[in-house]
C-alpha positions in Angstrom: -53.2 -99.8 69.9 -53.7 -100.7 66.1 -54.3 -104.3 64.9 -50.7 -103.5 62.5 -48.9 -102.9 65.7 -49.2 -106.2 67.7 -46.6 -108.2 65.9 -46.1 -112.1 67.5 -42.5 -113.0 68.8 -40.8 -115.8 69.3 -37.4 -114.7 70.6 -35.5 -116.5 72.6 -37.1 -119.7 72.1 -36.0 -123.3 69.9 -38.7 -124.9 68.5 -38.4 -128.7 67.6 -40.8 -129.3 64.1 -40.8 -133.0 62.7 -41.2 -133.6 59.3 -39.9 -130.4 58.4 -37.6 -130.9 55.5 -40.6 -130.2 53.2 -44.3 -129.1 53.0 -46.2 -127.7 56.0 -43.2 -128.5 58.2 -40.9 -126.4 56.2 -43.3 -123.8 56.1 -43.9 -123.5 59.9 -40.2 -123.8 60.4 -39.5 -120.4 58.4 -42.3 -118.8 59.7 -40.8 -119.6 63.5 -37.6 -118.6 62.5 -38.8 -115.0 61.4 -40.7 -114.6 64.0 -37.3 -115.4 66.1 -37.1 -118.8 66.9 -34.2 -121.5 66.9 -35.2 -124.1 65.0 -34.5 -128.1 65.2 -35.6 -129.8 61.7 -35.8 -133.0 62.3 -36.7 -135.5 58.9 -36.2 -139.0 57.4 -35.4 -136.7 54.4 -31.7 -136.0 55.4 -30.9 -133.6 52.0 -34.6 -131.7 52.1 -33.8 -130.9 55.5 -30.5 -129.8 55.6 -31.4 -127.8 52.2 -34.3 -126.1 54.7 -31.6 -125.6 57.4 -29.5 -123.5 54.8 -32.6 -121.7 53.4 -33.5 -120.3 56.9 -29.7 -119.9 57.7 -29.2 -117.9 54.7 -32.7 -115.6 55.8 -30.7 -114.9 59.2 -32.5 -117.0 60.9 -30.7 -119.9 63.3 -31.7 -124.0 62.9 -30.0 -127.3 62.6 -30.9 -130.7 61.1 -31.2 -134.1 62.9 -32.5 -137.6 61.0 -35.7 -138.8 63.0 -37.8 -141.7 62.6 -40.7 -140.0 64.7 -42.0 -143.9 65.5 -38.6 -144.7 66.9 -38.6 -143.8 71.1 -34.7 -144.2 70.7 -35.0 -141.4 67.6 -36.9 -139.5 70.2 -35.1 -139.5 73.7 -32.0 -138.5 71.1 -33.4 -135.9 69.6 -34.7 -134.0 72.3 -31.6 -134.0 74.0 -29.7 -133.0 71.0 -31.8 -130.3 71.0 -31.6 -128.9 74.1 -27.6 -129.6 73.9 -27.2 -127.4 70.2 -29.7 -124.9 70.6 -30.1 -124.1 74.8 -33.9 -125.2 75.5 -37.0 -126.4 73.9 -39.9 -124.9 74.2 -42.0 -125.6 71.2 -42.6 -129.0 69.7 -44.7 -129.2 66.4 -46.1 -132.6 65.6 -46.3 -132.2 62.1 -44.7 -135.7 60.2 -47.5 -137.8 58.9 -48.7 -139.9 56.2 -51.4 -139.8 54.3 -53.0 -143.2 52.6 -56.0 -143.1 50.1 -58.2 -146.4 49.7 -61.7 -147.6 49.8 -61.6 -149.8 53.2 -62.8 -152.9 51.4 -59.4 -152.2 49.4 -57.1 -151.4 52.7 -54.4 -153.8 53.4 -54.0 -154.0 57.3 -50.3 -153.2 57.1 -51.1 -150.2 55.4 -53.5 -149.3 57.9 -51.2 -150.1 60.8 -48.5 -147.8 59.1 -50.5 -145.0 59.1 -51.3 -145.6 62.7 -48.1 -146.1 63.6 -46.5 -142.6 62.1 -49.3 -140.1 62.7 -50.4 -141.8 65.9 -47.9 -143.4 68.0 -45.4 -140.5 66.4 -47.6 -138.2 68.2 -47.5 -139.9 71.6 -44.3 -140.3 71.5 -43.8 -136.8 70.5 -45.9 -135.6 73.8 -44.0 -138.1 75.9 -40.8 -137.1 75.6 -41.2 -133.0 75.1 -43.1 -133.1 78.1 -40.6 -135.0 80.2 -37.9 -132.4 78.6 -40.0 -129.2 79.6 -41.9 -129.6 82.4 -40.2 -128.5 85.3 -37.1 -130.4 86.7 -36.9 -131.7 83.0 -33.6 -131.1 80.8 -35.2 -127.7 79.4 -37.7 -127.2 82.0 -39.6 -124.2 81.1 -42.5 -125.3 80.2 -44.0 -124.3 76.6 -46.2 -125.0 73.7 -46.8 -128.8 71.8 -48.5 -128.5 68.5 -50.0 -131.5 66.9 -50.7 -131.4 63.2 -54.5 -133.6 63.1 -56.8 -132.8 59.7 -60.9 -131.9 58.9 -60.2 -135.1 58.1 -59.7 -135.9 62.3 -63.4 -134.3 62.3 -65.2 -135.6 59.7 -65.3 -138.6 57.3 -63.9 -138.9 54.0 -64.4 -141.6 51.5 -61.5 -143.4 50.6 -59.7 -141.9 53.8 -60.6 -144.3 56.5 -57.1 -144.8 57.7 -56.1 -141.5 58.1 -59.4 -140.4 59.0 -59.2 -142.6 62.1 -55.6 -141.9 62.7 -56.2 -138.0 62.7 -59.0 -138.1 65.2 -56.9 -140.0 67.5 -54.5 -137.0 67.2 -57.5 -134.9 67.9 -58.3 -136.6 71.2 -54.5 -137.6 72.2 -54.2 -133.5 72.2 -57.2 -133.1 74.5 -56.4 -135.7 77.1 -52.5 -134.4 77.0 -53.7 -131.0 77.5 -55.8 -131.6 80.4 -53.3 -133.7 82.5 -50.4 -131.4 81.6 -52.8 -129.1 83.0 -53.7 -130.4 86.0 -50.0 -131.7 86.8 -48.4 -127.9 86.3 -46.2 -128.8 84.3 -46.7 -125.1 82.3 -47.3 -126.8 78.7 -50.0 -125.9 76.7 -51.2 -128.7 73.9 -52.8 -127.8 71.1 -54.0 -129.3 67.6 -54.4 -127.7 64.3 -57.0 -128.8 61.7 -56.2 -128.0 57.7 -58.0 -128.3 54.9 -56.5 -129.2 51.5 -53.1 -127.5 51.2 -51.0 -127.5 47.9 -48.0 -129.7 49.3 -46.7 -132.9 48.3 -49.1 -134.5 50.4 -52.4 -132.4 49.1 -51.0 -133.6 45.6 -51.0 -137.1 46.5 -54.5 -136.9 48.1 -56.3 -135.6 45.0 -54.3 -138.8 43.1 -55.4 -140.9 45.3 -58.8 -140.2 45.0 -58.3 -140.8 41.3 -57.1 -144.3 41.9 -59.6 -145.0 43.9 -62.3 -144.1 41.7 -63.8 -141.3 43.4 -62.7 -138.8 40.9 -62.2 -138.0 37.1 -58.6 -136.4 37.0 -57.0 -133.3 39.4 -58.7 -130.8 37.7 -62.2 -132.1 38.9 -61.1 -133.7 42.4 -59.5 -129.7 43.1 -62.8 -128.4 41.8 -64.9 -130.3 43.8 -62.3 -129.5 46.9 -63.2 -125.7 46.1 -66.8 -125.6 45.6 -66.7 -127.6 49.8 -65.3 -124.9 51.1 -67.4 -121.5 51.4 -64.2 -119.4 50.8 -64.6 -120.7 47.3 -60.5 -121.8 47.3 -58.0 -123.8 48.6 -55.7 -122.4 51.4 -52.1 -122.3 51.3 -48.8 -123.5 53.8 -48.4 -120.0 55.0 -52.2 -119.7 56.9 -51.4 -123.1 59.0 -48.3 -121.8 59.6 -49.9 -118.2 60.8 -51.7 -120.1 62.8 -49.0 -122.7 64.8 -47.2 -119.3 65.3 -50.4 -118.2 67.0 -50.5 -121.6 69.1 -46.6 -121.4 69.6 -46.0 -118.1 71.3 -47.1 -116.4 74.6 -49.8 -114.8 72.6 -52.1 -118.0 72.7 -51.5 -118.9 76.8 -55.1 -119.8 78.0 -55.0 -121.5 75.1 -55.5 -125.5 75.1 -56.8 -128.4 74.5 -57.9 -126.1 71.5 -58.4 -127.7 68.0 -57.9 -124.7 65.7 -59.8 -125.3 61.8 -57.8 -123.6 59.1 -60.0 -124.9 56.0 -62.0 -122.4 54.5 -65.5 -123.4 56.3 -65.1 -126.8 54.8 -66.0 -128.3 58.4 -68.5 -125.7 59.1 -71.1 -126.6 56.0 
C-alpha cells in the first residue's frame, strides 16, 4: 500500500476544541472537520467562533459554538454535556485555549503570573477532569477516546522573558503524562497526549515577538522573527496547518498505542 493511499478519518466522531474561535484552535477545528469530525467550538470569543462555526458549515463540514471560560468547572460540566446532547458523543477533546505573557521575572506581577497559571494550567485539569468522567466507560459518552493538550518548546526549554508561560507549559507537559498513565491503568480507553509548537504565525506568535520587544530582548519583528528562524534547523517558521496535521494524528485511531506522548512540531528548535 502506497504512503498516498492511507488517508486519516475521523468519521463518526465530535471533537470538543477550546479556544477555537481563532488561531491554532480554528485551525485544528477545520482540519477535524475534513477529516469527518463533529465539531464543538467552544471560546470567550462568542462572534470569532460562531464566524468559524459558519466557515466549516459552509465547507460541509458539521460544528456548533458554546461560550466557555475554560477556568470556570461550571463552564466545564456544561459544556461537555451540551456536547454530548447536540452532537451524540465526545470522543476528542483538544486543550488548546491559552495565554501567553512576555516579561523579564524581576518585571512579572504575581497576578499576571497567577493568570497565566490559572488558564493554561488549571484549564487543562479541568479539561482532563471532566472529558474523562464523560468518556470513560459508564460516563455520559462513554467510549472512550483521545485528549490533546496544547503545551509549547517553551514547556521544554527556557526562554527569556517567558518565565510564566514557560512554567505553566511544562506543567501541561507533566499533567498529560500523569493523566495518561492513570487513565491507563484505570481502562478507561482514553489516550492523553501533548503537542509541542514552535513559533506559529497566529495572533499569539505575533504578540510573542512584541513582547520580546518590550521587554528589551529584541530590536523590532523583523529581527526577533530572524533570530526565531536562524533556531530552528529547518531555516523557517512552521505554520497552523502542521500542528493541526499532527493533533489529527493524535486524535484518530491511527495514533492508539499512542500516549503519554509529547509530540515536537518546531522545526529542530528543541533538538539543537
Amino acid at each position: 500500500m502506497s504512503q498516498d493511499s492511507i488517508q486519516i478519518s475521523l468519521a463518526g466522531k465530535v471533537a470538543l476544541i477550546t479556544g477555537s474561535a481563532r488561531g491554532l484552535g480554528a485551525e485544528i477545528a477545520k482540519t477535524f472537520s475534513r477529516a469527518g469530525a463533529a465539531i464543538m467550538i467552544t471560546d470567550i470569543l462568542e462572534d470569532l467562533g460562531k464566524a468559524t462555526v459558519k466557515e466549516i458549515e459552509q465547507a460541509g463540514g458539521r460544528a456548533a459554538f458554546l461560550p466557555q471560560n475554560v477556568t470556570s468547572e461550571a463552564d466545564w460540566e456544561s459544556v461537555v454535556a451540551d456536547t454530548v446532547a447536540t452532537l451524540g458523543g465526545l470522543d476528542i477533546v483538544v486543550n488548546n485555549a491559552g495565554i501567553e505573557i512576555c516579561a523579564l521575572v524581576e518585571n512579572t506581577e504575581l497576578e499576571d503570573f497567577q493568570r497565566i497559571l490559572d488558564i493554561n494550567v488549571s484549564g487543562v485539569f479541568l479539561g482532563l477532569k471532566h472529558a474523562c468522567k464523560a468518556m470513560k466507560p459508564g460516563g455520559v459518552a462513554g467510549k472512550g477516546g483521545s485528549i490533546i493538550n496544547l503545551s509549547s518548546v517553551a514547556g521544554l526549554r527556557g526562554f527569556s522573558g517567558l518565565s510564566a508561560y514557560c512554567g505553566s507549559k511544562g506543567a501541561v507537559k507533566l499533567l498529560t503524562k500523569a493523566a495518561a498513565v492513570e487513565f491507563g491503568q484505570l481502562k478507561y480507553g482514553i489516550r492523553v497526549n501533548s503537542i509541542h509548537p514552535g513559533l506559529i504565525p497566529t495572533d499569539m506568535g505575533t504578540a510573542v515577538i512584541k513582547g520580546f520587544i518590550d521587554a528589551g530582548l529584541g530590536a523590532d519583528e523583523a529581527s526577533v522573527q530572524a533570530a526565531f528562524e536562524r533556531g530552528t534547523p529547518l531555516g523557517m517558521i512552521g505554520e497552523p496547518a502542521d500542528i493541526a496535521k499532527a493533533a489529527l494524528f493524535l486524535a484518530s485511531d491511527q495514533s492508539p498505542w499512542v500516549t503519554g506522548a509529547e509530540i515536537v512540531v518546531d522545526g529542530g528548535t528543541t533538538a539543537t
